[in-house]
ROSE-4610 file (N, C-alpha, C; in Angstrom, 1 decimal, always signed):
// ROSE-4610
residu = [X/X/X/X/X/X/X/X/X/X/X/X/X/X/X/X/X/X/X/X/X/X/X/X/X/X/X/X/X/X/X/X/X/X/X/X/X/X/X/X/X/X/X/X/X/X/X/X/X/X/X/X/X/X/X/X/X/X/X/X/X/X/X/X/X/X/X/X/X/X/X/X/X/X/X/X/X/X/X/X/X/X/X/X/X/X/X/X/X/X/X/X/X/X/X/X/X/X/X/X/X/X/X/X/X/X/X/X/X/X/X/X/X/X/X/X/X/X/X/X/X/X/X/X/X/X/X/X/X/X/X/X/X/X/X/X/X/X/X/X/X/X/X/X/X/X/X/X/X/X/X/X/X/X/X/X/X/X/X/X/X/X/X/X/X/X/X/X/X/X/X/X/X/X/X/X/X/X/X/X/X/X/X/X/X/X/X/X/X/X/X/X/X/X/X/X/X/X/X/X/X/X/X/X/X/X/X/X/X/X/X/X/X/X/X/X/X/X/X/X/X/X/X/X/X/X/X/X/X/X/X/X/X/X/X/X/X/X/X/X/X/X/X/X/X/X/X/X/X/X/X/X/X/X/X/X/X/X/X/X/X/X/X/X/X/X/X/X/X/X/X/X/X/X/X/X/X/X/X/X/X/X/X/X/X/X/X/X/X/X/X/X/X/X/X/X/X/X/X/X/X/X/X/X/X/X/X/X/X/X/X/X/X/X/X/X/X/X/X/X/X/X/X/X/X/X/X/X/X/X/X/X/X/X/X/X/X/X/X/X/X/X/X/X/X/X/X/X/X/X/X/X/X/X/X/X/X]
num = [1/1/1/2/2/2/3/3/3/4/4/4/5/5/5/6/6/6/7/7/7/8/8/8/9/9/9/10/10/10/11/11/11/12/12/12/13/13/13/14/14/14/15/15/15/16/16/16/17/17/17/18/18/18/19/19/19/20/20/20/21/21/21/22/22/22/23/23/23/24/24/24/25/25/25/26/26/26/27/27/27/28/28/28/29/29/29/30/30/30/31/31/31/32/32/32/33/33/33/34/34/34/35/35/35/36/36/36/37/37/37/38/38/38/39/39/39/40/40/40/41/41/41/42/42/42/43/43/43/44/44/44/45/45/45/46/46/46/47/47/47/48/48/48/49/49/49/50/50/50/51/51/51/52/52/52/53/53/53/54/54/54/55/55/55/56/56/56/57/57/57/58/58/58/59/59/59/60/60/60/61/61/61/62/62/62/63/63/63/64/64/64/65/65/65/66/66/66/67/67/67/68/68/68/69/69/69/70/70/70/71/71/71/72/72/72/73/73/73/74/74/74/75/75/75/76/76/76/77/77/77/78/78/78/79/79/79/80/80/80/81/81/81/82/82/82/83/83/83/84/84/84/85/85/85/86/86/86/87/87/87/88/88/88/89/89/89/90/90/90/91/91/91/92/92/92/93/93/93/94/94/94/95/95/95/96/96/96/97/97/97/98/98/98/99/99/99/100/100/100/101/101/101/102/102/102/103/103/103/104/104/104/105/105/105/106/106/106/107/107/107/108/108/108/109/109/109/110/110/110/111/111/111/112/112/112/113/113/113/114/114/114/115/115/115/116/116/116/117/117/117/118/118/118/119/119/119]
x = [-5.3/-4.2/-3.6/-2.7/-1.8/-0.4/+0.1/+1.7/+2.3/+1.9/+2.7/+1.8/+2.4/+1.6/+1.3/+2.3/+1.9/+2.8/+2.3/+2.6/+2.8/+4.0/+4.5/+3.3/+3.3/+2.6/+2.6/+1.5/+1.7/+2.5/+2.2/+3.0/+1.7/+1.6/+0.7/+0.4/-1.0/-1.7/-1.1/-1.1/-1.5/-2.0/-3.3/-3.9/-4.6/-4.4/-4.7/-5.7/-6.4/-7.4/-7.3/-7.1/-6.9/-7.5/-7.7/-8.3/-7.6/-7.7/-7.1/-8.2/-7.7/-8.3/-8.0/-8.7/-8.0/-8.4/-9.3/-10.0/-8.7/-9.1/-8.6/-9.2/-10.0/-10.8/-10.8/-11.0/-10.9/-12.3/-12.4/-13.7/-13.8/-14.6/-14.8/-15.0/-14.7/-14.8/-15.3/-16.8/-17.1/-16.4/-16.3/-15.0/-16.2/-15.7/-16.3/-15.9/-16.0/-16.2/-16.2/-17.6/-18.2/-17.6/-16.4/-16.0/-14.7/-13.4/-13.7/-14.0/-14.3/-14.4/-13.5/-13.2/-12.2/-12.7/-12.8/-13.1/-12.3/-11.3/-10.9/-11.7/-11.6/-12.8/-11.8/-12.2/-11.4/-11.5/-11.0/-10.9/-12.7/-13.2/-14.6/-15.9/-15.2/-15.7/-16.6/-16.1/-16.7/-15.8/-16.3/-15.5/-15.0/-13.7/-12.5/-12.7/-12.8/-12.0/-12.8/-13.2/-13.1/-13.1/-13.2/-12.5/-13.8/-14.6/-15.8/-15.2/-14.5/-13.9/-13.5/-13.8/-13.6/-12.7/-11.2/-10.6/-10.8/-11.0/-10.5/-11.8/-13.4/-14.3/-15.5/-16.3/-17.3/-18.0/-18.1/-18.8/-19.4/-20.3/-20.9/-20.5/-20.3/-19.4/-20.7/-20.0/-21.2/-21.1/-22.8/-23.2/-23.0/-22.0/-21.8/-20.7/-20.8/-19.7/-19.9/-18.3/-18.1/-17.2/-17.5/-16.5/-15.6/-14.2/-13.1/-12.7/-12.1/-11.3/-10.9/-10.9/-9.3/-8.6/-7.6/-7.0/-7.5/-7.2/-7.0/-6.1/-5.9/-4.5/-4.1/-4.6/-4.1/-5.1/-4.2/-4.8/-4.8/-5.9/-6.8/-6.1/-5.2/-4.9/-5.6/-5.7/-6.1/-5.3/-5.0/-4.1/-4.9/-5.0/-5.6/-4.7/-4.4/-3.5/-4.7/-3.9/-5.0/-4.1/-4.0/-3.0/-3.0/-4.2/-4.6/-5.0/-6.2/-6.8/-8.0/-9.0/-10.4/-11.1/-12.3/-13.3/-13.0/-13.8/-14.2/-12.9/-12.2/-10.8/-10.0/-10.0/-8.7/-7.9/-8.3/-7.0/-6.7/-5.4/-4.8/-5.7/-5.7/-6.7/-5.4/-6.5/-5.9/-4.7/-4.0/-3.2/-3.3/-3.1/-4.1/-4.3/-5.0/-5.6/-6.8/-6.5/-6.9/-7.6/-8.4/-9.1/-9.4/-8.6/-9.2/-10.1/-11.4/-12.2/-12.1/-12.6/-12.7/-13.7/-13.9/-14.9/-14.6/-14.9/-14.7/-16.2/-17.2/-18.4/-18.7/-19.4/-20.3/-18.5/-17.7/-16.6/-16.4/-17.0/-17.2/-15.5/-14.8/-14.2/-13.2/-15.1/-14.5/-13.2/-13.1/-11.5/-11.5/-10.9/-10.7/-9.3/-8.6/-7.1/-7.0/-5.9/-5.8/-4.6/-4.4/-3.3/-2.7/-1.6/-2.0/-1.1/-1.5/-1.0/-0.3/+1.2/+1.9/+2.5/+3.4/+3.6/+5.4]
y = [-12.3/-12.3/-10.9/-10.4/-9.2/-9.8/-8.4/-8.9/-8.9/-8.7/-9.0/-8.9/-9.9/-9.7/-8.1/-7.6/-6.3/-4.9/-3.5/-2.6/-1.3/-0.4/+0.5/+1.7/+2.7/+3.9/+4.4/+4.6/+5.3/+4.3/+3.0/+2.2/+1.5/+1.4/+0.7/-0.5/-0.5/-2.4/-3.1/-3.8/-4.6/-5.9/-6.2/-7.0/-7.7/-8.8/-9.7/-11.0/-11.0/-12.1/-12.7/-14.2/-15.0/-16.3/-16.7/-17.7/-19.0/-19.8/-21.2/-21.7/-22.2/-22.7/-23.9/-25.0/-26.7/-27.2/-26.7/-28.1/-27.9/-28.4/-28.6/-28.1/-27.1/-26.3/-25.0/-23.8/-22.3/-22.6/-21.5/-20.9/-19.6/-19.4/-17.6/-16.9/-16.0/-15.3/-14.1/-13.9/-12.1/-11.8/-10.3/-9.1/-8.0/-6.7/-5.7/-4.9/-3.9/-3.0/-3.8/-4.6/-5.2/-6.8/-7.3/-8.8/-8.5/-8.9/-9.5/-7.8/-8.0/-7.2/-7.7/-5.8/-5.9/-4.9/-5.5/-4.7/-5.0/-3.7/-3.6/-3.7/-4.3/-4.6/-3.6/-3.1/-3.1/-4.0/-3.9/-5.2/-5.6/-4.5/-4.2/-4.5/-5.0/-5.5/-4.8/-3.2/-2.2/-1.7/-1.8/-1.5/-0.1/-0.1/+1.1/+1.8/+1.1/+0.9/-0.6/-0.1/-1.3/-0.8/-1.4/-1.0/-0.1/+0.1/+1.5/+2.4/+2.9/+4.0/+5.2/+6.3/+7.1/+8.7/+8.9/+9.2/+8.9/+7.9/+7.6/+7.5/+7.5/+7.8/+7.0/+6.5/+5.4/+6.0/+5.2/+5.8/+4.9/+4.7/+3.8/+3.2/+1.6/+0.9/+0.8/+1.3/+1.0/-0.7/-1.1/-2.4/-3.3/-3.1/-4.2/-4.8/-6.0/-7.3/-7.7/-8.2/-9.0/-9.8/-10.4/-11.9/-11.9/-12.6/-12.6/-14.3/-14.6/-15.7/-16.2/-17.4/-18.3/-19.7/-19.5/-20.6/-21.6/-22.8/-24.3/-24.3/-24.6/-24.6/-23.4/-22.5/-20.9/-20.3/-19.3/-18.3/-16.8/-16.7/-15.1/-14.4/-12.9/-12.3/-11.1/-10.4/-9.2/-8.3/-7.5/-6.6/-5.5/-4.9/-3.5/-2.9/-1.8/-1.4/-0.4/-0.2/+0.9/+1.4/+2.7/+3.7/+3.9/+3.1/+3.1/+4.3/+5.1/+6.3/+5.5/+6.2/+6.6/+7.4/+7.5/+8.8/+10.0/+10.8/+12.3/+12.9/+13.3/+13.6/+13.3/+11.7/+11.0/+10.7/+10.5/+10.2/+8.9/+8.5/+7.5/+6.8/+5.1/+5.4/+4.3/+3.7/+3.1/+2.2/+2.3/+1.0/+0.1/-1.4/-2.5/-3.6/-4.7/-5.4/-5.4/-5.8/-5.6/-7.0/-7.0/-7.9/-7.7/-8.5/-7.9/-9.1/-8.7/-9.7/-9.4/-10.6/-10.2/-11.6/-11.3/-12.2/-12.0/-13.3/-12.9/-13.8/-12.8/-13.1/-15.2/-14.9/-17.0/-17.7/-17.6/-18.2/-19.1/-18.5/-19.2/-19.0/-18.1/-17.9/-16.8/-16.9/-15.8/-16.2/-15.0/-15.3/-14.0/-14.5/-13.6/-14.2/-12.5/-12.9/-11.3/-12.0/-11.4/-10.2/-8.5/-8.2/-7.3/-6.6/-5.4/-4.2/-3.3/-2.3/-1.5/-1.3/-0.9/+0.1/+0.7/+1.9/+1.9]
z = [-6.1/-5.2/-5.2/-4.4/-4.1/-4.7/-4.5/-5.1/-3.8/-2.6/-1.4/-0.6/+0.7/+2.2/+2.9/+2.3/+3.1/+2.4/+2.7/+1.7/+2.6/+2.2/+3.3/+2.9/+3.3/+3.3/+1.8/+0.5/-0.5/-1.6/-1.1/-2.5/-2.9/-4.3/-4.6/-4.5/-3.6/-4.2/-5.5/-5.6/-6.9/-6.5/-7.8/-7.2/-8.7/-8.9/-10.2/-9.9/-10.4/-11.1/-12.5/-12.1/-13.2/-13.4/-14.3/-14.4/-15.6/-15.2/-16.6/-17.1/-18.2/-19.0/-19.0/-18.5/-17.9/-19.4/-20.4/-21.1/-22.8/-23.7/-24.8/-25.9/-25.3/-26.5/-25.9/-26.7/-26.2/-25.6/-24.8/-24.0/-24.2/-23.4/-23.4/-21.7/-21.4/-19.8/-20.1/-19.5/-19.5/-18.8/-19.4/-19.0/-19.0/-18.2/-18.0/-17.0/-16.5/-15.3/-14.2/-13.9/-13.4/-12.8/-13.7/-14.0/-14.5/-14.0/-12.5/-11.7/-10.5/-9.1/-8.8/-8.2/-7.2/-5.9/-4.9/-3.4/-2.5/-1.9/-0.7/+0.4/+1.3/+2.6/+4.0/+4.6/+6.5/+7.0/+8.0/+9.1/+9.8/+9.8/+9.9/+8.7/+7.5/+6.4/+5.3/+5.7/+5.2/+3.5/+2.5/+1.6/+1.9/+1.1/+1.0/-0.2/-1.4/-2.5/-3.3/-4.5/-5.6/-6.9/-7.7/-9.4/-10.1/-9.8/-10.0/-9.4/-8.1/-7.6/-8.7/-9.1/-9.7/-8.6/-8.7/-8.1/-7.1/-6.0/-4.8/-4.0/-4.7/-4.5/-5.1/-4.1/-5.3/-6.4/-7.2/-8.7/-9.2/-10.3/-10.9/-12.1/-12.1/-13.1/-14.3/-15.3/-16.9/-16.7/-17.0/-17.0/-18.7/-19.2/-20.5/-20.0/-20.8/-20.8/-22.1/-22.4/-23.3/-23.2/-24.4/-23.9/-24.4/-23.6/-24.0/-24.3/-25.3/-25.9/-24.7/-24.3/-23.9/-24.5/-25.1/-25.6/-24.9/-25.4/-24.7/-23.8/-22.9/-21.5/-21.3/-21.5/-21.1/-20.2/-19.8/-18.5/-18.9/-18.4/-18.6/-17.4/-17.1/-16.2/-16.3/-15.3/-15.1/-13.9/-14.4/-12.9/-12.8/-11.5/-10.9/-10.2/-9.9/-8.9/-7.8/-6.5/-5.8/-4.6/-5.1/-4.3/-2.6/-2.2/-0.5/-0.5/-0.9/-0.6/-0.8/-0.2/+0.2/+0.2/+0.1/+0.5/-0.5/+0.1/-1.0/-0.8/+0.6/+0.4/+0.0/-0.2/-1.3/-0.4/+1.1/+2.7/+2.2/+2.9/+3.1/+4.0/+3.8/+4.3/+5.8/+7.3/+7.8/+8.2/+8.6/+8.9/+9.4/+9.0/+9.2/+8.5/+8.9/+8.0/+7.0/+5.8/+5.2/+3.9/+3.0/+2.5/+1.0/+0.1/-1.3/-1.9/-1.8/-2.2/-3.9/-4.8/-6.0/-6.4/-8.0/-8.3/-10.0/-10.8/-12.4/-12.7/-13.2/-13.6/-14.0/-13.7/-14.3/-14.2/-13.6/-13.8/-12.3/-11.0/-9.6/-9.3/-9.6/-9.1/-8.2/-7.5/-5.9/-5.4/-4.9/-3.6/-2.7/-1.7/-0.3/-0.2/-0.2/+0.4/+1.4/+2.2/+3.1/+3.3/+3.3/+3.0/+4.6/+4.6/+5.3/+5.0/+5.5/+5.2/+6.4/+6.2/+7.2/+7.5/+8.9/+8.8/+7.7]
């Protein structure tokens, strides 16, 4: 999810994946680079932005995981933030609708939410 429907010029995304723990025993959730993902999409469905981006720019996420604890009845959060830049010049990018897809590894819990970015 986002922390709001929509975001002025230069304020940061924020954007969190979480998961519960329904049963009455701890489990475990791979964590990594890789888990959860986070991808900003355009309205065109073209990524902007995801949590490999190294200064404002795609890069390659190291491939380990490990696993993290979860209590009995408790929830695993994760927050990302992402400043709305793009590309090798680091532009602002569009104004618009926007899509933060994410995913937390063997856990099935993709999501698409919907955000935008305004003047």
């Amino acid at each position: 999810m986002t922390s709001a429907k929509s975001y002025p010029v230069g304020a940061l995304v924020r954007m969190t994946v979480s998961i519960h723990n329904e049963s009455n025993k701890s489990c475990y959730v791979a964590v990594g680079p890789t888990s959860p993902s986070f991808s900003v999409l355009n309205s065109k469905g073209v990524v902007v932005w995801n949590n490999c981006y190294s200064d404002a720019q795609p890069g390659a996420c190291a491939m380990f995981m490990m696993l993290h604890p979860i209590a009995a009845r408790a929830t695993f959060v994760i927050t990302k933030t992402w400043n709305q830049r793009s590309g090798p010049a680091s532009d602002f990018v569009a104004r618009g609708n926007y899509i933060l897809a994410s995913n937390l590894s063997g856990a099935g819990s993709a999501s698409r939410i919907e955000f935008a970015l305004v003047e």
